[in-house]
C-alpha positions as CSV (number, residue, x, y, z in Angstrom):
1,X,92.5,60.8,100.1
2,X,96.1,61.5,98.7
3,X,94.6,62.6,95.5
4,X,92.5,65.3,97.7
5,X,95.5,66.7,99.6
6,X,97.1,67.0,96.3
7,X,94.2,68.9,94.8
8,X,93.8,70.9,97.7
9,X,97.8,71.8,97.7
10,X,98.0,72.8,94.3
11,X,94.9,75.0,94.6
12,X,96.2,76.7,98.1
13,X,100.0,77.2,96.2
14,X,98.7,78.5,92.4
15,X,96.3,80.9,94.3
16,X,98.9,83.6,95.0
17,X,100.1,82.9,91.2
18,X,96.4,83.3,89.9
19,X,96.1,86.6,92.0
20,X,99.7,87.9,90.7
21,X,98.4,87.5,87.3
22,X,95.3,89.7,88.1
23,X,96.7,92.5,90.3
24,X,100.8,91.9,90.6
25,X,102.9,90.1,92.4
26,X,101.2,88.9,95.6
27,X,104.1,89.3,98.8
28,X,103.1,87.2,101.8
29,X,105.3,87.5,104.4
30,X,107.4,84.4,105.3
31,X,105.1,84.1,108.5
32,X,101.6,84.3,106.4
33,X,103.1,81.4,104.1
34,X,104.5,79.7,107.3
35,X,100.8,80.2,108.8
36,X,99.4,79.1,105.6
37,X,101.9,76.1,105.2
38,X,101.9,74.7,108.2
39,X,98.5,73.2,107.6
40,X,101.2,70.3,106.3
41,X,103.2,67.5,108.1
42,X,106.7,69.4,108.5
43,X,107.5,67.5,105.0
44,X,104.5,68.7,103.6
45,X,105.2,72.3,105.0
46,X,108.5,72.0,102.8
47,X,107.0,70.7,99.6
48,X,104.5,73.9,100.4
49,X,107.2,76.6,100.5
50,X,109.5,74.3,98.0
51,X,106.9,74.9,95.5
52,X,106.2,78.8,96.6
53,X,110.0,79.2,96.1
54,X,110.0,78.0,92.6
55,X,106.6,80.1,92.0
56,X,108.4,83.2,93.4
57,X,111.4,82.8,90.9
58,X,109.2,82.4,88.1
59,X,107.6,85.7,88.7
60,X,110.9,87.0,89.2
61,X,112.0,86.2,85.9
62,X,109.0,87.1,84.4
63,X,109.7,90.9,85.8
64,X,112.9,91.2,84.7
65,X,111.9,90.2,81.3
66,X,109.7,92.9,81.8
67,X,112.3,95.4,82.5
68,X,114.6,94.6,80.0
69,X,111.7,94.5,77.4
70,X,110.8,97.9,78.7
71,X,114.3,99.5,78.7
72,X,114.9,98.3,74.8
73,X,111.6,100.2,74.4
74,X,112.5,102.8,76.0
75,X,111.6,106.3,74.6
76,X,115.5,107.6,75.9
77,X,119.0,108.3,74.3
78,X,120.3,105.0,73.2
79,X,123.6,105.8,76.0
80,X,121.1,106.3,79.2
81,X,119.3,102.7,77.8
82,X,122.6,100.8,77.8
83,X,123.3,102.8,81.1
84,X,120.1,101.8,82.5
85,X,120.7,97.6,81.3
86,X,124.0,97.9,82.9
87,X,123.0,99.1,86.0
88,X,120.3,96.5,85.9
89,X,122.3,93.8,85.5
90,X,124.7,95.0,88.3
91,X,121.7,95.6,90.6
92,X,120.3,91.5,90.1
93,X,124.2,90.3,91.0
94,X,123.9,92.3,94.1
95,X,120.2,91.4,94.8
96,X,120.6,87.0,94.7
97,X,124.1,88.6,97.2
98,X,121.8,89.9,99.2
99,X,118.9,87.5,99.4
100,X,121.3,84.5,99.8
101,X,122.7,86.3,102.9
102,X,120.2,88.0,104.1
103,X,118.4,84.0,104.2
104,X,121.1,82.8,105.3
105,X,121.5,85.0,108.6
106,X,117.2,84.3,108.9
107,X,117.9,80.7,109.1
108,X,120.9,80.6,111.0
109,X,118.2,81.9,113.8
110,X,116.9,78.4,114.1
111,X,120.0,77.8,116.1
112,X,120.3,74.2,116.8
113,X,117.1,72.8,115.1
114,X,117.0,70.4,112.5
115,X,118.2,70.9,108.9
116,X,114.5,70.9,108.2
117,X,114.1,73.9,110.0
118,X,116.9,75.9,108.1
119,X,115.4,74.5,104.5
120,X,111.7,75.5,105.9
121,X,113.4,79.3,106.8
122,X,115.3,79.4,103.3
123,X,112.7,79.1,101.7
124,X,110.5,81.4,103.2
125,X,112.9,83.8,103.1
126,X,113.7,83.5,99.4
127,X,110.3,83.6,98.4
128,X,109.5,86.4,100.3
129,X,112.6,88.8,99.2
130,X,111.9,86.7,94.9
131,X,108.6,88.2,95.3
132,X,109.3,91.8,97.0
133,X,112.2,92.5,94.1
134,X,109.6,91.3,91.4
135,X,106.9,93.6,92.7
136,X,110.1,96.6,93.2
137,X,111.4,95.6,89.3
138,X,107.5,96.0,88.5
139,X,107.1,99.2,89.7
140,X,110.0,100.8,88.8
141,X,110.0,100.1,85.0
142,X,105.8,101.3,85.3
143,X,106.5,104.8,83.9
144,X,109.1,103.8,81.5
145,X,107.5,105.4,78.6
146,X,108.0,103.3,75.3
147,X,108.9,104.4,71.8
């Protein structure tokens, strides 16, 4: 029976990978995964979002490989490329800023539930904002015309 649930886990959290692969980056909302997690025990719910977290910063690194890769390529001046990586790197400082507060203040609004709760909101949040900026990163560098 345990090896089921596993099976059936992993198939239900590489999905969304399998689908970015195809089409993009696929963004659930942090209530679709929570809807789609919380077929789990609360420990299972974690391990669920736990292992859509770590999914969501792969496929954030993967886009900013993507971006860099597309700026060195870049059909541009040499000064607007270094210009453009600069900025880049300035703008991912700001964005793990942001996302670490902006998840911080989501699961602050458990108010006094359990630590479970918070980790559960973390990481529903992170994934959620990993997998926006991948999708945004994605996008942006889609015109970059290379060399």
């Amino acid at each position: 029976m345990y090896a089921i649930k596993r099976i059936t886990l992993s198939f239900i959290l590489f999905s969304p990978v399998l689908a970015c692969a195809a089409s993009g980056i696929v963004v659930q909302t942090e209530r679709e995964m929570y809807e789609e997690c919380s077929a789990f025990s609360q420990a299972g719910m974690r391990e669920c979002l736990a292992k859509k977290a770590e999914d969501s910063q792969m496929a954030l690194q993967q886009a900013e490989k993507k971006v860099v890769s597309a700026l060195s390529k870049w059909f541009e001046e040499d000064k607007y490329i270094k210009e453009s990586k600069a900025k880049f790197a300035a703008a991912n400082k700001e964005f793990i800023r942001y996302r670490n507060a902006q998840c911080a203040f989501g699961s602050s609004l458990s108010g006094g539930g359990a630590g479970s709760v918070r980790e559960i909101g973390r990481l529903g949040c992170v994934t959620e904002l990993n997998n926006r900026r991948a999708q945004q990163l994605l996008d942006a560098v889609s015109t970059v015309r290379a060399r």
